[in-house]
C-alpha positions as a Markdown table, in Angstrom:
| # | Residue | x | y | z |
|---|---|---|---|---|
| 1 | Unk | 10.2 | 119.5 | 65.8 |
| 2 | Unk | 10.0 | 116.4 | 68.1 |
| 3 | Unk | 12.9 | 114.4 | 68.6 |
| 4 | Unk | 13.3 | 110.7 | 69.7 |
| 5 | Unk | 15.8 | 109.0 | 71.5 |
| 6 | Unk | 16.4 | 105.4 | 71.1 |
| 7 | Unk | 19.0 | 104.0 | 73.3 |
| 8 | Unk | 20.5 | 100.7 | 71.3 |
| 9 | Unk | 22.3 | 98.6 | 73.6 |
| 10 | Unk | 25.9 | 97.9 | 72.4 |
| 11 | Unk | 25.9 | 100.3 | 69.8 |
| 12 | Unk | 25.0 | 103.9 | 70.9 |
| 13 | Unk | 22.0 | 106.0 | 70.6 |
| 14 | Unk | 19.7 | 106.7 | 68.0 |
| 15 | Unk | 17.6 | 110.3 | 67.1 |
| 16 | Unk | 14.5 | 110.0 | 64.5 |
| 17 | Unk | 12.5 | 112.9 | 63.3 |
| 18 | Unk | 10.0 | 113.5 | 60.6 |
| 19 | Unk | 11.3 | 116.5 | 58.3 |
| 20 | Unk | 9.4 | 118.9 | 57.1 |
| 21 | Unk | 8.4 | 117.0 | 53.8 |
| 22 | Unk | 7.8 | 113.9 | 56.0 |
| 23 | Unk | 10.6 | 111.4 | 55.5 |
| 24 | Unk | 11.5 | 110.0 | 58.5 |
| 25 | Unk | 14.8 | 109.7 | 59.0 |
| 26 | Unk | 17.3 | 109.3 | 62.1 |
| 27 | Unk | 21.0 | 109.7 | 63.1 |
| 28 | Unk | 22.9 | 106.6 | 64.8 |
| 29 | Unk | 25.7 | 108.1 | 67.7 |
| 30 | Unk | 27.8 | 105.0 | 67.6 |
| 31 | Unk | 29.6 | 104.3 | 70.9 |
| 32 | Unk | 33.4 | 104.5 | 69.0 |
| 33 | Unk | 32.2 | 107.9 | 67.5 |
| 34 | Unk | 31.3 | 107.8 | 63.7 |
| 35 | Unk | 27.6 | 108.7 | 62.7 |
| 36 | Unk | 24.8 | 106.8 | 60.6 |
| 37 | Unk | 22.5 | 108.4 | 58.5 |
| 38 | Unk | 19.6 | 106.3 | 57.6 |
| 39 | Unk | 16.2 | 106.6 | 56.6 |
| 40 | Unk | 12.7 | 104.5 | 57.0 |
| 41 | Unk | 11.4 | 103.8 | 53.5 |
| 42 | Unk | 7.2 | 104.6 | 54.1 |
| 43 | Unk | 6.2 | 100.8 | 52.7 |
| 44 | Unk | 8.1 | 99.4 | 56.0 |
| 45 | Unk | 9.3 | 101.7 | 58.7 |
| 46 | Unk | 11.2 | 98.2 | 60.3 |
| 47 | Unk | 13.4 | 98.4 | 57.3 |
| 48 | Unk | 16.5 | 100.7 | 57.6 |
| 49 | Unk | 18.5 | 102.2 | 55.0 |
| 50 | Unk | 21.8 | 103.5 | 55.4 |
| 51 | Unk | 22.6 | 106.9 | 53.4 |
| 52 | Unk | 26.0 | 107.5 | 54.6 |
| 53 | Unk | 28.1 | 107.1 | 57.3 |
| 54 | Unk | 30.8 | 110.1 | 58.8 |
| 55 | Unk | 33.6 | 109.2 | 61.0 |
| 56 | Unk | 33.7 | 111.6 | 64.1 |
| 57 | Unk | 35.9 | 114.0 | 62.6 |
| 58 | Unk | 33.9 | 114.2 | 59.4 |
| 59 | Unk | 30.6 | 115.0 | 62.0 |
| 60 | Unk | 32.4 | 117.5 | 63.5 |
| 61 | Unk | 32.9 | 119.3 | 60.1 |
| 62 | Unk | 29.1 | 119.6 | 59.6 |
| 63 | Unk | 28.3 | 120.2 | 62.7 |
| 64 | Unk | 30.6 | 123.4 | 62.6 |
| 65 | Unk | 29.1 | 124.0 | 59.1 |
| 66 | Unk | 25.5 | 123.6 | 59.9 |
| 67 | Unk | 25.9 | 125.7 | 63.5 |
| 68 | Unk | 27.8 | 128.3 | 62.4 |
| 69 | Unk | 24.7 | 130.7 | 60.7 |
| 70 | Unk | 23.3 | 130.3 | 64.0 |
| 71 | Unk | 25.5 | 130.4 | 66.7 |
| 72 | Unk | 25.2 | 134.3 | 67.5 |
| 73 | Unk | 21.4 | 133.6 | 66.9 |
| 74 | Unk | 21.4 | 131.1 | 69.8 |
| 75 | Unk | 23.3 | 133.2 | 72.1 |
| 76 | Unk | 21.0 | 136.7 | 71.3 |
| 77 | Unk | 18.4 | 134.8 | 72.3 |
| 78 | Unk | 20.0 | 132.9 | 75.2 |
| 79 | Unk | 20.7 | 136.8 | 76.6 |
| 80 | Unk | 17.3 | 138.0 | 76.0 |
| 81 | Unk | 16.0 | 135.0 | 78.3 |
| 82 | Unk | 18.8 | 135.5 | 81.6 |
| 83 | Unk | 18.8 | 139.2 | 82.5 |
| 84 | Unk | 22.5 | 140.4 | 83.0 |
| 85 | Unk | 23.7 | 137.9 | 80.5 |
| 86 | Unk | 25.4 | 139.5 | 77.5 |
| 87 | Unk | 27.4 | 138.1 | 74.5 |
| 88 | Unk | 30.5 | 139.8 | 72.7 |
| 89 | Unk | 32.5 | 140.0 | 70.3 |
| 90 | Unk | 36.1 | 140.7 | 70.9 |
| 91 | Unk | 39.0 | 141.1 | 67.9 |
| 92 | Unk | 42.4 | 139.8 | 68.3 |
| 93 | Unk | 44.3 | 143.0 | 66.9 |
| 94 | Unk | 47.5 | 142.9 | 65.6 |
| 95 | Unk | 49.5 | 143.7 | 68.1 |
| 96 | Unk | 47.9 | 141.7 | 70.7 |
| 97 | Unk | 50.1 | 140.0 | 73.6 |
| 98 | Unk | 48.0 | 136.9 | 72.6 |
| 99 | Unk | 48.4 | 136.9 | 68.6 |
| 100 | Unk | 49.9 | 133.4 | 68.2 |
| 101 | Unk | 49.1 | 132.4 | 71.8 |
| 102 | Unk | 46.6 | 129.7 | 72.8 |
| 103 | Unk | 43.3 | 131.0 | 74.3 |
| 104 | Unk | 44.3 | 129.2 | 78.0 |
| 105 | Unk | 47.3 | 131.9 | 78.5 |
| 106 | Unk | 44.2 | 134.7 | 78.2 |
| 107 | Unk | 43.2 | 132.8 | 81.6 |
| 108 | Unk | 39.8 | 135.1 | 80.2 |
| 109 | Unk | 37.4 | 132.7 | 82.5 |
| 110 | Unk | 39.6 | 133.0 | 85.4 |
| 111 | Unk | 39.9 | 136.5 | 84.9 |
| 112 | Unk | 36.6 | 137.9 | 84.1 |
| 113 | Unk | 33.6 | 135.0 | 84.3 |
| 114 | Unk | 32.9 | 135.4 | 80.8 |
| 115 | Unk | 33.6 | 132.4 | 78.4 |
| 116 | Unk | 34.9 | 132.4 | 74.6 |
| 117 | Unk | 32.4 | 130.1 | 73.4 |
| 118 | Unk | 33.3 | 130.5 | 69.6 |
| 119 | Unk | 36.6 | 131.8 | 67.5 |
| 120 | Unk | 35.8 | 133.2 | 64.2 |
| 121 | Unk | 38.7 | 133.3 | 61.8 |
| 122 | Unk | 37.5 | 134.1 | 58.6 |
| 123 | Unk | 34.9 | 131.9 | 56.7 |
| 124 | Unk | 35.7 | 129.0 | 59.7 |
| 125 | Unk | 34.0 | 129.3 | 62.9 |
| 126 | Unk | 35.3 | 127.2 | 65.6 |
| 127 | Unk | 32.8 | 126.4 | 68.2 |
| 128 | Unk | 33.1 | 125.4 | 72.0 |
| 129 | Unk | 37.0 | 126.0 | 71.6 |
| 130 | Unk | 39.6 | 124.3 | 73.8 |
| 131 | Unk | 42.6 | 126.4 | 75.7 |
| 132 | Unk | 44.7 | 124.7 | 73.3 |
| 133 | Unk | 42.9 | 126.9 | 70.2 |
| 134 | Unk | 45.7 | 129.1 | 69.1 |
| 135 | Unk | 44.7 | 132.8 | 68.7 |
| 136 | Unk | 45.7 | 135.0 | 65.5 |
| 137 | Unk | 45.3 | 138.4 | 64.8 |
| 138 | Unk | 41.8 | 139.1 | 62.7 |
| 139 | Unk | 40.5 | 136.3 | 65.2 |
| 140 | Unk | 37.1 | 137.7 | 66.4 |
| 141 | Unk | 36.1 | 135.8 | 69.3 |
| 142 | Unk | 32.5 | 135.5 | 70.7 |
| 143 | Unk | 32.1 | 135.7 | 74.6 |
| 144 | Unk | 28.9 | 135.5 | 76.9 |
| 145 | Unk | 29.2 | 136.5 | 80.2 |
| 146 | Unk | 28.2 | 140.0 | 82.3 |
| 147 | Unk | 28.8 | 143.2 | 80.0 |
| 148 | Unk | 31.6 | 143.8 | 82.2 |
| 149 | Unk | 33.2 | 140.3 | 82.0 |
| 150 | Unk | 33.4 | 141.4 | 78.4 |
| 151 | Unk | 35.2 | 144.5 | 78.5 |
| 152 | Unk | 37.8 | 142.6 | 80.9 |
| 153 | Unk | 38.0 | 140.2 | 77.7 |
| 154 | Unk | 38.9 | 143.2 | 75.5 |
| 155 | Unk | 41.4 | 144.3 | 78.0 |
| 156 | Unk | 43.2 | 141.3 | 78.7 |
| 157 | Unk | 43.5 | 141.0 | 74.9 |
| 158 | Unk | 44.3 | 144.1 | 74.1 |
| 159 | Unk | 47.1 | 144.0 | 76.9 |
């Protein structure tokens, strides 16, 4: 699918694409962070019409919502393409020195080279998360790196 990028001066960036049933549509980044949706009615593409606007927070959600199926799908396939890159999953057992911790105490990175790119807690999958995430027991957490940066995961997690 092709992608353009419009840059609007002032007010942020804009993406348009034709989907798969050809509406054209396109997303507006504003520059303070909320999103609009809007699509080109076929009579006159110059005409614009808004469909919904999400605050930042709101984009977030459906990001997380809409990435979630395929985030281990993106990394099996990142690992395929750079040899000696592996992904992981490592659980946060009961137990753990880290259950109720933040993942920046692991020092996991520091330690190891690999990176927690996602915590899974449940249903809820939180992507790209800060050292400020809190960690819970049942927490599964994915982690690329070498296959031995992620067996030093499970250690340092495991205590």
């Amino acid at each position: 699918m092709d992608v353009t990028e419009v840059l609007l001066p002032g007010v942020g960036l804009r993406y348009e694409f034709t989907t798969a049933d050809g509406q054209w549509i396109g997303v507006v980044a504003r520059r303070l962070g909320d999103f609009e949706f809007v699509a080109y009615p076929d009579a006159d593409p110059d005409e614009v019409r808004v469909l919904f606007r999400l605050t930042a927070e709101e984009a977030e959600a459906v990001i997380e919502i809409l990435g979630a199926p395929r985030i281990a799908e993106r990394f099996a396939d990142l690992t395929r393409e750079v040899p000696g890159l592996s992904s992981g999953q490592v659980e946060v057992t009961a137990g753990s020195p880290f259950d109720g911790r933040t993942l920046g105490e692991t020092r996991a990175r520091t330690r190891t080279g690999a990176s927690i790119v996602a915590v899974v807690r449940g249903e809820d999958v939180i992507a790209s998360p800060l050292p400020s995430q809190s960690l819970r027991a049942g927490d599964i957490l994915v982690v690329i790196g070498t296959q031995q940066g992620i067996t030093g995961v499970e250690h340092i997690l495991a205590g």
